[in-house]
N, CA, C and O of each residue as an XYZ file, in Angstrom:
400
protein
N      99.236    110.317     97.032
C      99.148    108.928     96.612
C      99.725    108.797     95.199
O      99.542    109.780     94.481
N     100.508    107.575     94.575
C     100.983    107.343     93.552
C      99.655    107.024     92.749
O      98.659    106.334     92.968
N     100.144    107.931     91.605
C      98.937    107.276     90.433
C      99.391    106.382     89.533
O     100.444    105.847     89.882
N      98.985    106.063     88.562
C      99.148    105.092     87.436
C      99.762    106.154     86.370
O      99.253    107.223     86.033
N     101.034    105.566     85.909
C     101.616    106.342     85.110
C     100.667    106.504     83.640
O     100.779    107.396     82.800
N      99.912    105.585     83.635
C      99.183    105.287     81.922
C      97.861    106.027     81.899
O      97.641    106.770     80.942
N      96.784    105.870     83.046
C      95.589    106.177     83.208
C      95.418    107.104     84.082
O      94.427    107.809     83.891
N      96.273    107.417     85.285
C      95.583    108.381     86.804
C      95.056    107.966     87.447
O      94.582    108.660     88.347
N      94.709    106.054     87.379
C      94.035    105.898     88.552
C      94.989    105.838     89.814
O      95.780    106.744     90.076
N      94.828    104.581     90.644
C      95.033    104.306     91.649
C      96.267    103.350     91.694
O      95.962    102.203     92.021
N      98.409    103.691     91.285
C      98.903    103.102     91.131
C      98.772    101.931     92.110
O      98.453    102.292     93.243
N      98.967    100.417     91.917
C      98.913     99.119     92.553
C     100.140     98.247     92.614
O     100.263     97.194     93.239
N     101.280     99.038     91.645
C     102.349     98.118     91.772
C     103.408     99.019     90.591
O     103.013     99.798     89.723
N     104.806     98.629     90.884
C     106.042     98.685     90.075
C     106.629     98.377     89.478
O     107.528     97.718     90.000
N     106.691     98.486     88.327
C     107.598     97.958     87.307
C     108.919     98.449     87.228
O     108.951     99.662     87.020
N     110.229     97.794     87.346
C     111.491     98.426     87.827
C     111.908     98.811     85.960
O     112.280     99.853     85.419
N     111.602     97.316     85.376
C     111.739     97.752     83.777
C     111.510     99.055     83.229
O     112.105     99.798     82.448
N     110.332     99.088     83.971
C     109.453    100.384     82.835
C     109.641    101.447     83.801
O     109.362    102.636     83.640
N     110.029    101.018     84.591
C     110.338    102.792     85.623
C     108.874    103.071     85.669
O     108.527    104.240     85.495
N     108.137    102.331     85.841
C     106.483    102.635     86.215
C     105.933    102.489     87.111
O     106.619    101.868     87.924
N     104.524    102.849     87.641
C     103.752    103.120     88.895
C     102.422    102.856     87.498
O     102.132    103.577     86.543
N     101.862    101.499     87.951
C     100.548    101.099     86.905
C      99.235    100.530     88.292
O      99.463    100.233     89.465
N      98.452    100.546     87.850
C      96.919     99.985     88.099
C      97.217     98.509     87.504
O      98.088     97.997     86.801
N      95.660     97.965     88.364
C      96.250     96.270     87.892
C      95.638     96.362     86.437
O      95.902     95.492     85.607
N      94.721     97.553     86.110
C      94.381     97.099     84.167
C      95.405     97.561     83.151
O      95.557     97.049     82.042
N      96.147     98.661     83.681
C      97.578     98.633     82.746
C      98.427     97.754     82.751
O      98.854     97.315     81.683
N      98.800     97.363     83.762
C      99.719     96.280     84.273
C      99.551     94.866     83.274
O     100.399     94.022     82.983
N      98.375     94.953     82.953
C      98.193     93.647     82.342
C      98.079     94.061     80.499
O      98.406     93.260     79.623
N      97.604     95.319     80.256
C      97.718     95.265     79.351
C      99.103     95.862     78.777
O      99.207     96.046     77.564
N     100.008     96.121     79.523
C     101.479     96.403     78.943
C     101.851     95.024     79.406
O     102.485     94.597     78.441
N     101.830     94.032     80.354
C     102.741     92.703     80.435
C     102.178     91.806     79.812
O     102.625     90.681     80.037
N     101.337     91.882     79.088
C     100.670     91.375     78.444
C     101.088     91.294     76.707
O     100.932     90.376     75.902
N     101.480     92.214     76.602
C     102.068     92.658     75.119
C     102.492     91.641     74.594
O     101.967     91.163     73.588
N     103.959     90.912     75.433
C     104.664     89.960     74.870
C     105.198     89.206     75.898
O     104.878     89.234     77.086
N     106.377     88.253     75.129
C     106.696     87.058     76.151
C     107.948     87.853     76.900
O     108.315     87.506     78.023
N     108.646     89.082     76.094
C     109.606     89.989     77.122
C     109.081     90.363     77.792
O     109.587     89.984     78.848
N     107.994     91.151     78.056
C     107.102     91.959     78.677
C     106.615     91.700     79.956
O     106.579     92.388     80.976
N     106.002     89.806     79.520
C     105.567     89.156     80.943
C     106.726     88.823     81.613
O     106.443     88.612     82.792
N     108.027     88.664     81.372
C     109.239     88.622     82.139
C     109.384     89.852     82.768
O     110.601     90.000     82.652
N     108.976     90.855     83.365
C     109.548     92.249     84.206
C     108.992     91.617     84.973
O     107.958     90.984     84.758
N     109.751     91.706     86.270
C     109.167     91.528     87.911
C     108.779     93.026     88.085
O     109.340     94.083     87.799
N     107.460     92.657     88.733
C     106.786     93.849     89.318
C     106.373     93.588     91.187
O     106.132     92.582     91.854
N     106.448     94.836     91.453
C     106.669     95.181     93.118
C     105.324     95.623     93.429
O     104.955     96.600     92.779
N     104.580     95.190     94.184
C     103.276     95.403     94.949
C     103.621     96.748     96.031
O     104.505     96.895     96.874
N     102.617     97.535     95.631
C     102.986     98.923     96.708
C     102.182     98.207     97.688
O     101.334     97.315     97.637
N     102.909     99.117     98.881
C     101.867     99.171    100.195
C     100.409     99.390     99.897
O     100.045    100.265     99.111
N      99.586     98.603    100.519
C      97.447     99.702    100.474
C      97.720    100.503    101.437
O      96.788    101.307    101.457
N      98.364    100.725    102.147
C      98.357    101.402    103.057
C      99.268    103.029    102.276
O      98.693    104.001    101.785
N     100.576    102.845    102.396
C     101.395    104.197    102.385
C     102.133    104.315    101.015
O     102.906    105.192    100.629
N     101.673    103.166    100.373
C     102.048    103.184     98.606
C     103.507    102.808     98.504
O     103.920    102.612     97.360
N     104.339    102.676     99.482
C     105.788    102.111     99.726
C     105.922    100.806     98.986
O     104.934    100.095     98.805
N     107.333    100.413     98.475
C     107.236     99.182     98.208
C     107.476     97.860     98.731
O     108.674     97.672     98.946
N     106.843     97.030     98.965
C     106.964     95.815     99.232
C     107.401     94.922     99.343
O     107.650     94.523     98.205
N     107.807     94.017    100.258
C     108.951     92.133     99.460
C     108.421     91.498     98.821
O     109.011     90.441     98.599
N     107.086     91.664     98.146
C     106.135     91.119     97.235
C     107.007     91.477     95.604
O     107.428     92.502     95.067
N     106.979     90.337     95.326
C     107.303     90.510     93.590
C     106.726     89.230     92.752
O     106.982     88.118     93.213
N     106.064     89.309     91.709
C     105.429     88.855     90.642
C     106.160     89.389     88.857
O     106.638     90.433     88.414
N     105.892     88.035     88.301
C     106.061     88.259     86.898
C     104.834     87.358     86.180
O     104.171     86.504     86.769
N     104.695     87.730     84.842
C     103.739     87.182     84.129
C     102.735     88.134     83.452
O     102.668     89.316     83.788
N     102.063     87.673     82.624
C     101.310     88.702     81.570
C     100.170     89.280     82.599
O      99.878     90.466     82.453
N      99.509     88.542     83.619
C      98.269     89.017     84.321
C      98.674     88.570     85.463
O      98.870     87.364     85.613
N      98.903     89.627     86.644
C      98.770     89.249     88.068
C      97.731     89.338     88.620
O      97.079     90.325     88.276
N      97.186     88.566     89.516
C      96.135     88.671     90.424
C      95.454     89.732     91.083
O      95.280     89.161     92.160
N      94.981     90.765     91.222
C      95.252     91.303     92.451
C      94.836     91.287     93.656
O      93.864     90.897     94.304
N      95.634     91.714     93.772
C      95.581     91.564     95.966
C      96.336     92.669     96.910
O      96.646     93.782     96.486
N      96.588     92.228     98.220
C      97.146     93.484     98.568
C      98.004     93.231     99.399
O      97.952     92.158    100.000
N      99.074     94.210     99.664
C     100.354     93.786    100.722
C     100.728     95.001    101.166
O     100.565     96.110    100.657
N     101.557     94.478    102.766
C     102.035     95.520    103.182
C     103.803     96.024    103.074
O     104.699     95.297    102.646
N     103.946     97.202    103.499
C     105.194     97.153    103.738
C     105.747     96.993    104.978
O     105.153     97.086    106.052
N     107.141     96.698    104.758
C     107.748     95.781    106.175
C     106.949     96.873    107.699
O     106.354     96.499    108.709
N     107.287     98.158    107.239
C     106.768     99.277    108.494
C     105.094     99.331    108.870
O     104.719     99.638    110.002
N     104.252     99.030    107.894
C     102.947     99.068    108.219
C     102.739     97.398    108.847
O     102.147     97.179    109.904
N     103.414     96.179    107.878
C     103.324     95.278    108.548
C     103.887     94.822    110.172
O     103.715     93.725    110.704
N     104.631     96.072    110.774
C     104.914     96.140    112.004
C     104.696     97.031    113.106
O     105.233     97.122    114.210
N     103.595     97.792    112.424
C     102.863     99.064    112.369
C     103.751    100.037    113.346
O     103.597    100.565    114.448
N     104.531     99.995    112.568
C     105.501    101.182    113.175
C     104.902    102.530    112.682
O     103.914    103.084    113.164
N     105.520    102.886    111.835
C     104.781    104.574    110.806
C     103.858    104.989    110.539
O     103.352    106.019    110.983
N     103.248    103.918    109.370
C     102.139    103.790    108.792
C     100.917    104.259    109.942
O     100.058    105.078    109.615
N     100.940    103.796    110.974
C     100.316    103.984    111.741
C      99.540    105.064    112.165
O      98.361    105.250    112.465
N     100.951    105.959    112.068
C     100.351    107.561    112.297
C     100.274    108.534    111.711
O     100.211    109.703    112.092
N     100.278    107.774    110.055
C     100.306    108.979    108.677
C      98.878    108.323    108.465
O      97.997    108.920    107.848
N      98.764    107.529    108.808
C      96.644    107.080    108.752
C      95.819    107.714    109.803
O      94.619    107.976    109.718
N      96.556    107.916    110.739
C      95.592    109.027    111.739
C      96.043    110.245    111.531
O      95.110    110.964    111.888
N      97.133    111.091    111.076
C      97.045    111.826    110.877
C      96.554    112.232    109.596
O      96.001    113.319    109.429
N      96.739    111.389    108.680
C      95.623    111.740    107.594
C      93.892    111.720    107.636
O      93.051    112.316    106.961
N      93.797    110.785    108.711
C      91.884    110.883    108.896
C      91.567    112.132    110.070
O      90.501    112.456    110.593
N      92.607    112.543    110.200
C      92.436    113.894    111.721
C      92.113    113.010    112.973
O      91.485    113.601    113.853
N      92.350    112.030    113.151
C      92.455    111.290    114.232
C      93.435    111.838    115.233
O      94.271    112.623    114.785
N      93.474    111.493    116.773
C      94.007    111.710    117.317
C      94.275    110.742    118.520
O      93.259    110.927    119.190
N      94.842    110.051    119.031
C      94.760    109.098    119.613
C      94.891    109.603    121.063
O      95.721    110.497    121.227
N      94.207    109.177    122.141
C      94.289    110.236    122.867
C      92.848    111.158    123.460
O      92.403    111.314    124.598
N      92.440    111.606    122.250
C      91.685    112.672    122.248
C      89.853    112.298    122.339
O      88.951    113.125    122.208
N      89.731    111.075    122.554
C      88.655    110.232    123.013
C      88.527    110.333    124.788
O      89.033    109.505    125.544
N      87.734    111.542    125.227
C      87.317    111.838    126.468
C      86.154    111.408    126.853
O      85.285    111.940    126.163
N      85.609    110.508    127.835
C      84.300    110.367    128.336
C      83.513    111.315    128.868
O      84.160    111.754    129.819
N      82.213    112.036    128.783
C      82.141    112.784    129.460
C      80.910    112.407    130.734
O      80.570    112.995    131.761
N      80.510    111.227    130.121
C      79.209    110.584    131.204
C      79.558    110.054    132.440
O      78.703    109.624    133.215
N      81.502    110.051    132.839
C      81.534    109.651    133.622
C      81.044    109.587    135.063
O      81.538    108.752    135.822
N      80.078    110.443    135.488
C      79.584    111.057    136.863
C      78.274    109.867    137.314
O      77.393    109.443    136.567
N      78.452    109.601    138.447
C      77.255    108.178    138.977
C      77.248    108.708    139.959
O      76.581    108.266    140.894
């Protein structure tokens, strides 16, 4: 998972300016700085696969929220790097009470 270039948490979005991967409390306190600053468009990662998004925002404080990318929003990929990351197996759900 992408972290936050400033802190280590949990990166939430991109700054193409700053060549960064920030959390929404860095995010605000670097676009926040100044009136150049709140001008960088920033890119909402996937919640899902941390990819980036058609989501873009500018301004000193963005909201946060959450978006997908075009592949999870069509659940193509995403799909099966979430089961294969939880050890899921799709499939592998056998009944065994079936006998009456």
């Amino acid at each position: 998972m992408k972290r936050c270039d400033l802190c280590d948490c949990l990166a939430k979005l991109y700054c193409e300016s700053n060549e960064a991967n920030l959390c929404w409390q860095c995010d605000t306190y670097v676009h926040s700085a100044n009136l150049l600053a709140a001008k960088h468009s920033r890119t909402l990662l996937c919640h899902v696969c941390q990819s980036l998004t058609p989501w873009t925002g500018t301004g000193p404080q963005l909201v946060p929220t959450v978006s997908g990318c075009n592949s999870c929003v069509s659940n193509l990929s995403c799909k099966e790097e979430r089961s294969s990351e939880a050890g899921d197996h799709v499939g592998d759900n056998i009944d065994v009470d079936e006998e009456e």
